[in-house]
mmCIF file of the N, C-alpha and C atoms, coordinates in Angstrom:
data_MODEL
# 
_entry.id   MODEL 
# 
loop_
_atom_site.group_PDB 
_atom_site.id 
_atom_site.type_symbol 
_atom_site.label_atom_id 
_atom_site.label_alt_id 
_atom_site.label_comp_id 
_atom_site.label_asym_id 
_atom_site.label_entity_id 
_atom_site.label_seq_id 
_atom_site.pdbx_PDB_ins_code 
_atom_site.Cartn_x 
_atom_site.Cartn_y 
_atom_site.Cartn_z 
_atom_site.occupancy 
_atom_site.B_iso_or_equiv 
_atom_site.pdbx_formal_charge 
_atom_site.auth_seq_id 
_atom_site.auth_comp_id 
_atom_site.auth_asym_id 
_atom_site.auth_atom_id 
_atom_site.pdbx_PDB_model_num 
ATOM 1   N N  . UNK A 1 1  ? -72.993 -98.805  286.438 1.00 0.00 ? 1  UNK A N  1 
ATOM 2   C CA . UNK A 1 1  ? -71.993 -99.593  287.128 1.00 0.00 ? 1  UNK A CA 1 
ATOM 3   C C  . UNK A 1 1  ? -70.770 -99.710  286.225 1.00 0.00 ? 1  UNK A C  1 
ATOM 4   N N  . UNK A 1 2  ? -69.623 -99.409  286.605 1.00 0.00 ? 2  UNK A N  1 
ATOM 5   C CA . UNK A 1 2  ? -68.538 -99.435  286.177 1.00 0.00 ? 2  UNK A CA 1 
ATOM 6   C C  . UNK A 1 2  ? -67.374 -100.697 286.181 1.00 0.00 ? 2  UNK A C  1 
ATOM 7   N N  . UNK A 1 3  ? -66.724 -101.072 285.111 1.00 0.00 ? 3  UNK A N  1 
ATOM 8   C CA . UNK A 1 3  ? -65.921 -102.836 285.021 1.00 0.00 ? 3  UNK A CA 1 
ATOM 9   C C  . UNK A 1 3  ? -64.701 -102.113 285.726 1.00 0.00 ? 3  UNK A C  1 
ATOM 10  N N  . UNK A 1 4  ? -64.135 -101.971 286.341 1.00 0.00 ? 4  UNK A N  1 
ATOM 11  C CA . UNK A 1 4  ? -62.699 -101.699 287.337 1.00 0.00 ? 4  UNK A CA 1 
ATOM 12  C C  . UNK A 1 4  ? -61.676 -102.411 287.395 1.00 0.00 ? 4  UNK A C  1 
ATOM 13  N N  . UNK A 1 5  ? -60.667 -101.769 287.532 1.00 0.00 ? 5  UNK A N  1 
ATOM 14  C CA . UNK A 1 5  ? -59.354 -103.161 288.037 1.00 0.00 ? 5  UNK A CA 1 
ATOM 15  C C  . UNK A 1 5  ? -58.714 -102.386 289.113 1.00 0.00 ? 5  UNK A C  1 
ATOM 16  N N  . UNK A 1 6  ? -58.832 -102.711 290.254 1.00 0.00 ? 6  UNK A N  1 
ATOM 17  C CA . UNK A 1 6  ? -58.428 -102.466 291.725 1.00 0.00 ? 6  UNK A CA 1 
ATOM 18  C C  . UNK A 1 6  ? -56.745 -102.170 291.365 1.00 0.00 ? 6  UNK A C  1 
ATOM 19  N N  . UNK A 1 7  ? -56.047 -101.374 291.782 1.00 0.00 ? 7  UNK A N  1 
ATOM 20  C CA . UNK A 1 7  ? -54.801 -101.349 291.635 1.00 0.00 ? 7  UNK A CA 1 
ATOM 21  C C  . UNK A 1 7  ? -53.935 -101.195 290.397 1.00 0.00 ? 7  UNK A C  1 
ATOM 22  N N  . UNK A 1 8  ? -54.853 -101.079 289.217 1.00 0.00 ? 8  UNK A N  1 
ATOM 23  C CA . UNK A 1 8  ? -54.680 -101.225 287.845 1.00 0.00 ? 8  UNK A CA 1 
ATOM 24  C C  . UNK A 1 8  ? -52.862 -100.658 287.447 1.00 0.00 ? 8  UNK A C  1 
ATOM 25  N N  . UNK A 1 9  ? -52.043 -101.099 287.056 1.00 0.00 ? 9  UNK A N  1 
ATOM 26  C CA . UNK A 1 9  ? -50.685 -101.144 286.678 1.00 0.00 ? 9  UNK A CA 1 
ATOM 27  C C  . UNK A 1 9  ? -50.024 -101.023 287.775 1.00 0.00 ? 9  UNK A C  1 
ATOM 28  N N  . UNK A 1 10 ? -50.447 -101.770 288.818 1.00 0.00 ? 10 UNK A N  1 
ATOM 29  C CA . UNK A 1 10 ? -48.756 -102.047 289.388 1.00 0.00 ? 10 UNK A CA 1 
ATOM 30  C C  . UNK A 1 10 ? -48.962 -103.128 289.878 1.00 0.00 ? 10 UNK A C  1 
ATOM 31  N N  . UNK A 1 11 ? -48.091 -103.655 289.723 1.00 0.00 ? 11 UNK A N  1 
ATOM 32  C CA . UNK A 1 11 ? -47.993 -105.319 289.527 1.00 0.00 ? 11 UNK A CA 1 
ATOM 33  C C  . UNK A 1 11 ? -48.519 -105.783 290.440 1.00 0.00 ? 11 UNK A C  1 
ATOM 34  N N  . UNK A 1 12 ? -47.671 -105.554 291.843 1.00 0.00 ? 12 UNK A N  1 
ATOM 35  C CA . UNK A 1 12 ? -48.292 -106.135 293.032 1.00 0.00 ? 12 UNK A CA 1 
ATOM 36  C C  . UNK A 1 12 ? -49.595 -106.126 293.777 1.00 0.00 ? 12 UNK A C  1 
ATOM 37  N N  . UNK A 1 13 ? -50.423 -104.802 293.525 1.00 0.00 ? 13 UNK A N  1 
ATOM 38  C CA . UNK A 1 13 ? -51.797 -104.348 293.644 1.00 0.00 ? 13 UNK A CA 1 
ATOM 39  C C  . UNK A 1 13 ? -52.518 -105.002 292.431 1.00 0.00 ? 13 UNK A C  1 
ATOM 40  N N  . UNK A 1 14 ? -52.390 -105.190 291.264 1.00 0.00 ? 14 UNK A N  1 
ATOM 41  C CA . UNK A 1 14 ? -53.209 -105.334 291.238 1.00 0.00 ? 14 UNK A CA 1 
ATOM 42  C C  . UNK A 1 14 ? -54.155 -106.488 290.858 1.00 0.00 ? 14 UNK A C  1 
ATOM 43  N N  . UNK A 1 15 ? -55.545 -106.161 290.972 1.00 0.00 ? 15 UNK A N  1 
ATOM 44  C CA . UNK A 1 15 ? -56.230 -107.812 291.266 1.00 0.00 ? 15 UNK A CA 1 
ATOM 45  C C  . UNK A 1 15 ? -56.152 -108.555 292.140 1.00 0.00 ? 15 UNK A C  1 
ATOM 46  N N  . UNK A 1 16 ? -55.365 -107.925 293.636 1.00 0.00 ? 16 UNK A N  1 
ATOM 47  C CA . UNK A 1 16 ? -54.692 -108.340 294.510 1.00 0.00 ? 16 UNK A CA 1 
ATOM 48  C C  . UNK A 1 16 ? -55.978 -107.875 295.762 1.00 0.00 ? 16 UNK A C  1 
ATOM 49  N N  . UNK A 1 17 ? -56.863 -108.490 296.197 1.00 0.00 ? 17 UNK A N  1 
ATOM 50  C CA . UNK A 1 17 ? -57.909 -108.234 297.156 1.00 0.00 ? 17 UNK A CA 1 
ATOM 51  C C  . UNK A 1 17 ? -56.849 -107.581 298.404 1.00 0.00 ? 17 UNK A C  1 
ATOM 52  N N  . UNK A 1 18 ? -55.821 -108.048 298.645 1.00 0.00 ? 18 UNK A N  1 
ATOM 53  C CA . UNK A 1 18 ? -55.425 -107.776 300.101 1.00 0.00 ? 18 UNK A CA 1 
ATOM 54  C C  . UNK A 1 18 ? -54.907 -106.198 299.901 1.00 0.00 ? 18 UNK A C  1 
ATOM 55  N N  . UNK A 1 19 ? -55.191 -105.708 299.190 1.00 0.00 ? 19 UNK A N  1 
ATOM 56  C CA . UNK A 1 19 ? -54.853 -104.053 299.161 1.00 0.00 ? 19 UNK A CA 1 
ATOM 57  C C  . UNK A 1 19 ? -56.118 -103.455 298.965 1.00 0.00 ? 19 UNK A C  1 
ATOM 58  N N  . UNK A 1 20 ? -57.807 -104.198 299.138 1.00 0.00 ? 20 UNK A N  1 
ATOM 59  C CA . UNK A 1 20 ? -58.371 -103.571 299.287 1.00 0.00 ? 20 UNK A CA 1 
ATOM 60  C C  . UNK A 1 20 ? -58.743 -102.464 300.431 1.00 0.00 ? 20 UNK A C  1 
ATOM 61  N N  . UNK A 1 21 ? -58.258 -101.389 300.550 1.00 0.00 ? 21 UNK A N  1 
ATOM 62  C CA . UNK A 1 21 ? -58.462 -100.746 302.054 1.00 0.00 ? 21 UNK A CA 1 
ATOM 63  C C  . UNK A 1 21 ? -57.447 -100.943 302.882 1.00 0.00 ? 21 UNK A C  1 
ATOM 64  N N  . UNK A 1 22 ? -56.197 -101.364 302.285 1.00 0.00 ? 22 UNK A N  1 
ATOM 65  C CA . UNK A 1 22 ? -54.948 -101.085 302.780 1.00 0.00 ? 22 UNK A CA 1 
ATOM 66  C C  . UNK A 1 22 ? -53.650 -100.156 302.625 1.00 0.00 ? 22 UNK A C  1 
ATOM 67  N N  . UNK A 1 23 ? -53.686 -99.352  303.514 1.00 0.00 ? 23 UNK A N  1 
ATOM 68  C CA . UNK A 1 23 ? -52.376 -98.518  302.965 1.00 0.00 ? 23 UNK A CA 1 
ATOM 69  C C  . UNK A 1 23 ? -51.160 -99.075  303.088 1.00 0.00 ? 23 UNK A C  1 
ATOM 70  N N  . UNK A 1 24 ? -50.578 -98.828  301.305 1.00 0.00 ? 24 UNK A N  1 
ATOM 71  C CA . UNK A 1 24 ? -49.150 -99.445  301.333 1.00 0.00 ? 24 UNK A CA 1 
ATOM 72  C C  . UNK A 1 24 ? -48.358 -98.963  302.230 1.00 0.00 ? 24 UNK A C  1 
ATOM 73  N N  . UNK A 1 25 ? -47.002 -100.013 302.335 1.00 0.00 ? 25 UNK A N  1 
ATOM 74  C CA . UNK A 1 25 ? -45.975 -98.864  303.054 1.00 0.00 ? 25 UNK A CA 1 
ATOM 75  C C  . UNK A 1 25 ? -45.576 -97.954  302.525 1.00 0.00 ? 25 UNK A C  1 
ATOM 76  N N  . UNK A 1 26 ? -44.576 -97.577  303.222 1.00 0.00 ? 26 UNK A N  1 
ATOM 77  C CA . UNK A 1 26 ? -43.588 -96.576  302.290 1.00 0.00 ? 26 UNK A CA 1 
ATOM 78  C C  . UNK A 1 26 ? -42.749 -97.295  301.320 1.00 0.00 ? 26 UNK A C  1 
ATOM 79  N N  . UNK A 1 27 ? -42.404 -98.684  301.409 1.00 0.00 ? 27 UNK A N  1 
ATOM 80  C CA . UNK A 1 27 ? -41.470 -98.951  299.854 1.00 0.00 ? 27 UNK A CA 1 
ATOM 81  C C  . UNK A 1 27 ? -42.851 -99.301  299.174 1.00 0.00 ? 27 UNK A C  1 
ATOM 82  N N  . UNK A 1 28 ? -43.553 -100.048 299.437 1.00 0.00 ? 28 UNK A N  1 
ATOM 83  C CA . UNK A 1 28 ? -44.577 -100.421 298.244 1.00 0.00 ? 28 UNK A CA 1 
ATOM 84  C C  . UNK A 1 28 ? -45.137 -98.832  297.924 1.00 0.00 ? 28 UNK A C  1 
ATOM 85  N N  . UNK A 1 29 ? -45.458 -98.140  298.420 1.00 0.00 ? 29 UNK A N  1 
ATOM 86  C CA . UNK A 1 29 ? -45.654 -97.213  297.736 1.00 0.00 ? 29 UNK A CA 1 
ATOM 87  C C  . UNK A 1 29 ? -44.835 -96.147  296.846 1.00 0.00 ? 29 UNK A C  1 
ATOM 88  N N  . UNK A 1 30 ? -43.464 -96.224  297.027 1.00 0.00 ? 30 UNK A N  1 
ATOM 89  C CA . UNK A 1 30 ? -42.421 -95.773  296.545 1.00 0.00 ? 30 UNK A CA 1 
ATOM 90  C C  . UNK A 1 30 ? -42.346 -97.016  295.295 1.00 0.00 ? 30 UNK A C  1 
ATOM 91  N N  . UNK A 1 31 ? -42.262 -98.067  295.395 1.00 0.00 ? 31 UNK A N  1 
ATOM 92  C CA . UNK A 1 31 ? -42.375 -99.110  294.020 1.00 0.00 ? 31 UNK A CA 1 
ATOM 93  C C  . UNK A 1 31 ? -44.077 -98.833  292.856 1.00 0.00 ? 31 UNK A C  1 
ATOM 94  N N  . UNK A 1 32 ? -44.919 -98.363  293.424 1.00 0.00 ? 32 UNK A N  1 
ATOM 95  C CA . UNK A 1 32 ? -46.165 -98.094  292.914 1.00 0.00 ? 32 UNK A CA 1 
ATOM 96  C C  . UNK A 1 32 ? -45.749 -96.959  292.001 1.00 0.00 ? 32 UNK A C  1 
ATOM 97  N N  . UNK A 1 33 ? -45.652 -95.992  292.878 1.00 0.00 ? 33 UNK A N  1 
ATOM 98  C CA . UNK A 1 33 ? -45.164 -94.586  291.882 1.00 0.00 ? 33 UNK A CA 1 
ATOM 99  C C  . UNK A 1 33 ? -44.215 -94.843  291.068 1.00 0.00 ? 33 UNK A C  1 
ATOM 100 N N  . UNK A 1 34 ? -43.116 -95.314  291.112 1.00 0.00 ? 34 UNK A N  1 
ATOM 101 C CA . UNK A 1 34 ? -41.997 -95.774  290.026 1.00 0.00 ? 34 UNK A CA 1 
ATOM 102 C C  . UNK A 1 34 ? -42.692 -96.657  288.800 1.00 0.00 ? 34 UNK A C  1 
ATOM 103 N N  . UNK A 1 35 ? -43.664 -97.526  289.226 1.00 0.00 ? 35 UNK A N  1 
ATOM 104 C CA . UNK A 1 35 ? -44.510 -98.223  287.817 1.00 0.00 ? 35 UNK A CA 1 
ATOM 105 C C  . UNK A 1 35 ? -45.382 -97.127  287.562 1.00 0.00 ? 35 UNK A C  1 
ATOM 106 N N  . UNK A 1 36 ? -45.888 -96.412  288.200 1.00 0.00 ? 36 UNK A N  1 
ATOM 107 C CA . UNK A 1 36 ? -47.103 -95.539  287.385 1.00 0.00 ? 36 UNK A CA 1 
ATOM 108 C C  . UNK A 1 36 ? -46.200 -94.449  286.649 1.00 0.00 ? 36 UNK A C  1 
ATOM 109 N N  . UNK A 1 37 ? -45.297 -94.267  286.865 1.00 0.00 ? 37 UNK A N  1 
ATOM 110 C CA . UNK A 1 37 ? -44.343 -93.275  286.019 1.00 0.00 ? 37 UNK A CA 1 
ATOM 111 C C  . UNK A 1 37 ? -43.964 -93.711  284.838 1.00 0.00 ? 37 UNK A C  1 
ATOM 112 N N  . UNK A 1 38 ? -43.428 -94.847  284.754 1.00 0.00 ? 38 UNK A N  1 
ATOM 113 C CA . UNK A 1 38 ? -43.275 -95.475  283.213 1.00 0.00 ? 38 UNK A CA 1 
ATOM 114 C C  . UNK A 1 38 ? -44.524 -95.989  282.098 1.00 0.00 ? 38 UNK A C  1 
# 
């Protein structure tokens, strides 16, 4: 069994239950990729 962090570096995902099994939009997902890039 593995310790996880749901959404791990972007701010708004993560640790954030309500993105379990939710697809972002298009800006939250356009803001996701811009934090996982830096």
């Amino acid at each position: 069994i593995c310790q996880t962090i749901k959404g791990k570096d972007v701010s708004f995902m993560e640790n954030n239950p309500a993105f379990h099994g939710k697809a972002p939009s298009k800006e939250e997902m356009a803001q996701a990729l811009k934090e996982l890039a830096d």
